[in-house]
C-alpha positions as CSV (number, residue, x, y, z in Angstrom):
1,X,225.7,97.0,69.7
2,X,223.7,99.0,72.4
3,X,224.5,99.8,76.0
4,X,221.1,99.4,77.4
5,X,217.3,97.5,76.1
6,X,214.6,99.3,78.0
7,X,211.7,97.9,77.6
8,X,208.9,100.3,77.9
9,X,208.6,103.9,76.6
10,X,206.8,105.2,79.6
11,X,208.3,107.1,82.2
12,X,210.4,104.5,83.9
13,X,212.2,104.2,80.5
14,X,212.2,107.5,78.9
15,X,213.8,108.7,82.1
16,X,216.8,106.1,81.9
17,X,216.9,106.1,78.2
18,X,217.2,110.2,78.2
19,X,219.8,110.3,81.5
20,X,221.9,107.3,79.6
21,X,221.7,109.1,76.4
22,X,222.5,112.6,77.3
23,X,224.7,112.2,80.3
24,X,226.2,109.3,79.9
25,X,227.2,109.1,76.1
26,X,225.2,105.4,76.1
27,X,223.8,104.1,73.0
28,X,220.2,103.1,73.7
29,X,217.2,100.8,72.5
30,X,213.7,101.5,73.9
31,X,211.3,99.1,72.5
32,X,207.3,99.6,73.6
33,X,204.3,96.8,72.8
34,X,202.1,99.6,71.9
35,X,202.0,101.7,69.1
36,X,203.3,105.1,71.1
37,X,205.5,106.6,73.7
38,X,204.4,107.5,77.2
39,X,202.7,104.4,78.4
40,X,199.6,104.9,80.3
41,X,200.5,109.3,80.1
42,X,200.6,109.6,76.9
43,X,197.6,112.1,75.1
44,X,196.5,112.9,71.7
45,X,194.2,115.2,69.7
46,X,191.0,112.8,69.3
47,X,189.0,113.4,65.3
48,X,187.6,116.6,66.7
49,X,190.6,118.3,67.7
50,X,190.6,117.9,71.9
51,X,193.0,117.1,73.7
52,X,192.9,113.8,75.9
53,X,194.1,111.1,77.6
54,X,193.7,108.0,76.2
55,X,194.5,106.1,79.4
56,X,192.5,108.4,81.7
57,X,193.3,111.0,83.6
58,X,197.0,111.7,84.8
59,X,197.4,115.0,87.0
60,X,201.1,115.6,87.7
61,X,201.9,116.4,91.0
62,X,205.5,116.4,93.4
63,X,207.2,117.5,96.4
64,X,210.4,116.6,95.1
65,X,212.0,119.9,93.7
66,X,214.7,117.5,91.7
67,X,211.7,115.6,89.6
68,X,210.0,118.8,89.1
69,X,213.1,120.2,87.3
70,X,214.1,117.9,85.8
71,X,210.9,117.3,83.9
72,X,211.2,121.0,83.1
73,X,213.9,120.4,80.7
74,X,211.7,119.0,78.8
75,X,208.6,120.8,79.0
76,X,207.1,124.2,79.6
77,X,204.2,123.9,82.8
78,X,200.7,124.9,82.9
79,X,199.9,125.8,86.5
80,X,196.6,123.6,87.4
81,X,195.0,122.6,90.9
82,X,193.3,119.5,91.0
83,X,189.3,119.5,91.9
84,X,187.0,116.7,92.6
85,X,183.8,116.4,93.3
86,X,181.8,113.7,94.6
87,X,177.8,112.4,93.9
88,X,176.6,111.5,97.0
89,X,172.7,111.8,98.2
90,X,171.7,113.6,95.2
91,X,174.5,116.3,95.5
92,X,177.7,117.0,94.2
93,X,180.3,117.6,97.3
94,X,184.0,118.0,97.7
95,X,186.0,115.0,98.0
96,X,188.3,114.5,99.9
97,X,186.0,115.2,102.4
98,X,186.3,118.8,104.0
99,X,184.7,121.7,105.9
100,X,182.2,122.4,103.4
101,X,181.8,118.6,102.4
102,X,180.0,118.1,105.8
103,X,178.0,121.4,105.9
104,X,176.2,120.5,102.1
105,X,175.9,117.3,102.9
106,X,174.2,117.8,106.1
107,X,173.3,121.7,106.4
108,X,175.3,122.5,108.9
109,X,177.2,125.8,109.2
110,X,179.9,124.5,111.1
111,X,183.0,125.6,112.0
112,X,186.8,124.6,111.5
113,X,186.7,123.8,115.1
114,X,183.2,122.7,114.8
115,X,183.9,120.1,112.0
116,X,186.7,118.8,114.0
117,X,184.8,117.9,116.9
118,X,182.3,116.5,114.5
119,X,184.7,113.8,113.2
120,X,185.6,113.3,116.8
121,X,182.0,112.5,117.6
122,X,181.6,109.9,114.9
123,X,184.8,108.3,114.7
124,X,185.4,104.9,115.5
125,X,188.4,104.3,117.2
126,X,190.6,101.1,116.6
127,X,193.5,99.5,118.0
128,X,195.2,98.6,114.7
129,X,194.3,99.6,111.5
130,X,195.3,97.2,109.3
131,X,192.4,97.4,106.1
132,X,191.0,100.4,104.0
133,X,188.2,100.2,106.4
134,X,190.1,100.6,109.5
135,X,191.6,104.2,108.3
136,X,188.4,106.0,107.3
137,X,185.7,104.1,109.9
138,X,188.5,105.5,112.2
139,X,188.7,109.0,111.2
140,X,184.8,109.8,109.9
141,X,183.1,107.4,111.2
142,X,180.8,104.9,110.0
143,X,177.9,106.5,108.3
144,X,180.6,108.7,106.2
145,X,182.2,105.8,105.4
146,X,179.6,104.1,103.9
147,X,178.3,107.0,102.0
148,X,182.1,108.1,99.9
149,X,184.0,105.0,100.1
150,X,182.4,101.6,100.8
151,X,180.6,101.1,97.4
152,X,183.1,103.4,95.1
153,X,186.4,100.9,96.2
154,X,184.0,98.2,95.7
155,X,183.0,99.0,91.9
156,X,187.3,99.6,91.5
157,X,188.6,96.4,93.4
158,X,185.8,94.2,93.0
159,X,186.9,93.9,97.2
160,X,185.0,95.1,99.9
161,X,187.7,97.8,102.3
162,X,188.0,95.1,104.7
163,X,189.6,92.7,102.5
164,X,192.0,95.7,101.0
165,X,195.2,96.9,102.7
166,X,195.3,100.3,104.4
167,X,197.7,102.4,102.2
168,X,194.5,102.0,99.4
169,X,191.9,104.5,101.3
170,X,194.9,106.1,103.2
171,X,195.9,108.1,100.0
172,X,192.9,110.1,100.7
173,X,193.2,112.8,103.5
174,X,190.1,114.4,105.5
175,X,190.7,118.2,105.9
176,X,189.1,120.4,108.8
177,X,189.4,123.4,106.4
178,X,188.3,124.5,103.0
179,X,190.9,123.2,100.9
180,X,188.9,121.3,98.3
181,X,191.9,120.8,96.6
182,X,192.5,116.8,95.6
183,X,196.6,117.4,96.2
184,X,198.7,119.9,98.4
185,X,201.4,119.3,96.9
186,X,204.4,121.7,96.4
187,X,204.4,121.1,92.5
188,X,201.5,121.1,90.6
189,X,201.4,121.6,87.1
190,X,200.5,119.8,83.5
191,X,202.7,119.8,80.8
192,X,201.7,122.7,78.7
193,X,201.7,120.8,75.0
194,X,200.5,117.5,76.8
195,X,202.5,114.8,78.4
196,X,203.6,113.0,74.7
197,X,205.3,116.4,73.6
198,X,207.5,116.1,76.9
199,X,208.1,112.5,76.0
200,X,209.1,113.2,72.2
201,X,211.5,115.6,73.7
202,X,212.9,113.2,76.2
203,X,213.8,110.7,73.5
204,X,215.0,113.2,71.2
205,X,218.6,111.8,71.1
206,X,220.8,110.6,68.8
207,X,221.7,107.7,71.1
208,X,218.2,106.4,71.2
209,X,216.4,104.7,69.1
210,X,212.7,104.0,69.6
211,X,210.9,100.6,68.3
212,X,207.1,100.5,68.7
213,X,204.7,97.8,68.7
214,X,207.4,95.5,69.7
215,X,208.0,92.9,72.0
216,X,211.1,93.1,73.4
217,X,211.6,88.9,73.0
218,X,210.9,89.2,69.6
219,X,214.2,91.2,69.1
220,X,216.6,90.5,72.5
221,X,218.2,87.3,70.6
222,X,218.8,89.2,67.6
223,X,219.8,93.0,68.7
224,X,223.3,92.7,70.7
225,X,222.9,94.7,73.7
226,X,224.7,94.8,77.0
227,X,222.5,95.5,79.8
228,X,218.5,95.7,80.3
229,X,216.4,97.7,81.8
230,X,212.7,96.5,81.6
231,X,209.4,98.4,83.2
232,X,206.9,95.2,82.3
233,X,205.0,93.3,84.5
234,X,207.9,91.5,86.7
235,X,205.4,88.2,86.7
236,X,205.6,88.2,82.5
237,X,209.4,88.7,82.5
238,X,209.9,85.3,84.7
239,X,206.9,83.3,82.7
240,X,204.1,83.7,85.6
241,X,206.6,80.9,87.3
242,X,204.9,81.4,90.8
243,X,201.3,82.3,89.4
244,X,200.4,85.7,88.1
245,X,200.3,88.6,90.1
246,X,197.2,90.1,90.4
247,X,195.7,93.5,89.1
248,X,193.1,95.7,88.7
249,X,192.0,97.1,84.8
250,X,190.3,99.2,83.7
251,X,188.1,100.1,80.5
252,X,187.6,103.8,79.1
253,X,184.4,105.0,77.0
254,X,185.2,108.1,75.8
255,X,182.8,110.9,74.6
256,X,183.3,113.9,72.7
257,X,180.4,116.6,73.2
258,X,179.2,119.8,71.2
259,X,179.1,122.3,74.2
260,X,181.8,124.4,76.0
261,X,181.7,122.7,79.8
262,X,179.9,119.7,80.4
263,X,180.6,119.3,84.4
264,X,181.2,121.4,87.3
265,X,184.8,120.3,88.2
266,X,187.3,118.2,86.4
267,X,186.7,114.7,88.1
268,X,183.3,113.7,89.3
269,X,183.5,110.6,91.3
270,X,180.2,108.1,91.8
271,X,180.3,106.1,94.5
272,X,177.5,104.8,94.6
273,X,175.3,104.9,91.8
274,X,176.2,103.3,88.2
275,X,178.9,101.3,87.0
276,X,181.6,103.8,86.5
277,X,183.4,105.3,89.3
278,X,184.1,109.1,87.7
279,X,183.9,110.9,84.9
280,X,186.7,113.3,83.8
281,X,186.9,116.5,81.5
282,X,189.8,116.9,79.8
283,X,189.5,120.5,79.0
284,X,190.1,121.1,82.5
285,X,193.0,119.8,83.2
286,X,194.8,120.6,79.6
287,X,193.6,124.0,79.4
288,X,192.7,123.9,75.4
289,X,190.2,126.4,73.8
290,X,187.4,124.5,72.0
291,X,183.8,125.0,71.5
292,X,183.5,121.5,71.6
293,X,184.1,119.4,75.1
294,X,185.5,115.8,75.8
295,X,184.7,112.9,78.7
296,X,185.6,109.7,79.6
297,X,183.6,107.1,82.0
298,X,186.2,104.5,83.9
299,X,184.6,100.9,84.4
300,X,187.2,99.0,86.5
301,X,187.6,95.5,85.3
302,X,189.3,92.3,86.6
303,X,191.0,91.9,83.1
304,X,192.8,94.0,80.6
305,X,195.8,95.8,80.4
306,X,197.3,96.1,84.1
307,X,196.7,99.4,86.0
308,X,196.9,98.9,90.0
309,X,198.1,96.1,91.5
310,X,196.1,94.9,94.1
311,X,197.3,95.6,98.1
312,X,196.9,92.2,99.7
313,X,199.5,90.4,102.2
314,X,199.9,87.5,99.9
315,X,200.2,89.3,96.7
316,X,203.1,91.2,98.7
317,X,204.6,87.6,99.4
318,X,204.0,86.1,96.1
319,X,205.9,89.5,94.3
320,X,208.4,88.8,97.2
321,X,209.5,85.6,95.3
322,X,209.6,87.7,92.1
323,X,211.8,90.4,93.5
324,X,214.1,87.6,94.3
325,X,214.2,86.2,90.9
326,X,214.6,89.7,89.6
327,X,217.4,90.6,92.1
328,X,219.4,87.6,91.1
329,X,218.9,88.1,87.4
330,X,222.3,89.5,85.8
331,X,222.3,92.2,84.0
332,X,218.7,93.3,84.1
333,X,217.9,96.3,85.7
334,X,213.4,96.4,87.2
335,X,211.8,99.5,87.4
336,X,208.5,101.1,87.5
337,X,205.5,100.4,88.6
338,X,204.6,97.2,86.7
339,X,208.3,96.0,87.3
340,X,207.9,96.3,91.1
341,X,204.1,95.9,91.9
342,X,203.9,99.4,93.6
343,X,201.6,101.6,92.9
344,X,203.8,104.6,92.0
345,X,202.4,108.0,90.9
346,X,204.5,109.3,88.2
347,X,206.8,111.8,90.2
348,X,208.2,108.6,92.2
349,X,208.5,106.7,89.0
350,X,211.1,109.4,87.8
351,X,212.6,109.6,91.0
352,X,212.8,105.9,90.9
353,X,214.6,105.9,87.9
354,X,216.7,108.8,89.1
355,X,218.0,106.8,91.3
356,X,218.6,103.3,89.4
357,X,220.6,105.7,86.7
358,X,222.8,107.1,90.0
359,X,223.2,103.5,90.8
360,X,224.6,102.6,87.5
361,X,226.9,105.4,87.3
362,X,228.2,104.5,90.8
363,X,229.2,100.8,89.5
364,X,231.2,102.3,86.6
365,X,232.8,105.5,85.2
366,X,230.6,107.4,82.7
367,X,233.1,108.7,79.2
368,X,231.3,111.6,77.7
369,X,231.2,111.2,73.9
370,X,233.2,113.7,71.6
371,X,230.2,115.6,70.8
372,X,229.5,116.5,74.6
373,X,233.1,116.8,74.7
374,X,233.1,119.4,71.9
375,X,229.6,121.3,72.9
376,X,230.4,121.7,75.9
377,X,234.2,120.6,77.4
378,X,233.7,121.5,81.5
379,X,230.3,119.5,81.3
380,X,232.1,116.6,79.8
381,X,235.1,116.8,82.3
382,X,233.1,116.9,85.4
383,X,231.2,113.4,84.4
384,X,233.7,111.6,83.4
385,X,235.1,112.4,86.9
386,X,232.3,112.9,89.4
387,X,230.0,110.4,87.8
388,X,226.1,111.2,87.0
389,X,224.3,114.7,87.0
390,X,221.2,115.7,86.0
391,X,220.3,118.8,84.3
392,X,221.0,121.2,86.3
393,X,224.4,119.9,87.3
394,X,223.7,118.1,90.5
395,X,225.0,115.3,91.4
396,X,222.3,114.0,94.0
397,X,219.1,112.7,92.9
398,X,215.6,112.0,94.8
């Protein structure tokens, strides 16, 4: 008999199966449809020995001190600074858009002060924003607009920004400065051995047991469990009853290449030529040694496996009549970004699943097992009386 079923080995439910596991003495079943841990994270050595991502890139990234540390448990960090850059009238530019953005793109030798006043003068103000369009038409102006983001959300949403809601371009800041930084985050860092060595050492218990290219219904009526947690697609789980809910995929050439560096920064993005929307180099962002180099080209796609879900008002209603279903469903626990059609990055997954293992402890007392009693006897008194912790002993979670 297990405690817990979580279906998906990706963050949402390596981070419950590993706090479940470890702190609260739970004996757990993670099952996964594909054939590895990690979910859309997870990286491998490709047939020439570099190191990629399967699912395109995944740059971690946090303000949250708590997920940061907690991740560290489990892996050592390799400092890295995220750089894009962006094709745009025959040059290759910063994005998002900054100081020196505006200066290439129009030879100018402008100022901080300068470019601020610049935006200023070509800004369209509006009463309400409301769409994609609305935030950056608002803040650079038209002709900006139509140069960086128009045609590249376009190719990725098969939507024009007026259709899309505001929190898709909003994501993306403009900068008076020369930060060409793509995050500003407090914490930014890649996993040193790549993100599926951190995952392998998450699920490294002997209260979990992994199952891969399984589907959870082909085993839920015959392993006894007690609870469930489940990261799928929220629509699947309840048999599309109100329609499915709709997403964005994508599809991933990838390229391996017999020279050192291939492009200038990690990322370039193509707004407005071809049919992919950027190109990434892996070597960047993983650090590796190798004469040889590797690439992927992302064509967005209507179907496939789901990746973003899209941002319209009545794809938030018809999820509302999912989240219903799913609150009212006993003993199943949703979380993650599929389960709750939000489009997390992966420090709020964790911290969303942080918080749902807080919330279990809270609605019953945790026992610690005999080993943690034996390896380590204050650890094992102070949960079985103050409830959850995390590694470092706190009891409050992000």
């Amino acid at each position: 008999m297990f405690d817990y079923l979580i279906v998906g080995a990706g963050f949402a439910g390596s981070v419950l199966a590993e706090r479940l596991a470890s702190q609260a003495g739970k004996k757990v079943l993670v099952c996964d449809r594909r054939s590895h841990i990690g979910g859309n994270a997870y990286d491998h050595y490709n047939d020439a020995g570099v190191l990629v991502h399967r699912y395109g890139p995944h740059i971690f990234h946090t303000n949250s001190r708590d997920v940061f540390e907690y991740l560290s448990t489990f892996t050592e960090w390799r400092r890295y600074e995220h750089r894009v850059l962006a094709s745009v009238d025959g040059q290759l530019v910063p994005i998002p858009i900054n100081l020196d953005t505006i200066n290439k793109l129009y030879s100018l030798n402008l100022t901080a002060f300068q470019v601020e006043e610049f935006f200023a003068s070509v800004a369209e103000p509006k009463d309400s924003i409301r769409t994609s369009e609305d935030v950056v038409v608002s803040k650079v102006g038209r002709e900006l607009y139509e140069k960086f983001f128009r045609n590249y959300t376009r190719k990725q949403w098969d939507m024009d920004p007026s259709e899309l809601d505001r929190s898709v371009t909003a994501r993306v800041p403009t900068r008076t400065n020369r930060d060409d930084r793509y995050f500003t985050d407090t914490y930014q860092a890649m996993p040193l051995h790549g993100f599926t060595r951190m995952f392998e050492a998450m699920l490294d218990h002997p209260n979990i047991k992994v199952m891969l290219n399984t589907d959870y219904r082909e085993i839920q009526q015959v392993i006894p469990f007690k609870e469930m947690i489940y990261s799928g697609p929220v629509d699947e789980f309840f048999d599309l009853r109100f329609g499915k809910l709709p997403y964005r995929s994508l599809q991933f050439k990838h390229e391996t290449l017999n020279e050192n560096v291939h492009q200038p920064a990690a990322v370039i993005n193509y707004p407005n030529e071809h049919l992919y929307t950027r190109v990434t180099e892996f070597k960047y962002l993983t650090g590796q040694e190798h004469p040889k180099t590797s690439i992927v080209y992302e064509y967005p796609k209507a179907e496939g496996d789901p990746y973003y879900p899209v941002p319209r008002p009545e794809n938030a209603e018809l999820y509302k009549k999912y989240k219903e279903l799913a609150d009212a469903t006993p003993n199943v626990h949703f979380v993650g970004r599929l389960a709750t059609y939000k489009y997390y990055n992966m420090d709020q997954v964790v911290a969303q699943a942080l918080a749902l293992f807080a919330k279990l402890g809270e609605r019953q007392t945790w026992h610690p097992t005999e080993s943690q009693v034996a390896a380590e006897p204050e650890k094992a008194v102070a949960l079985s009386t103050s409830g959850p912790q995390n590694g470092n002993g706190k009891t409050s979670l992000n």
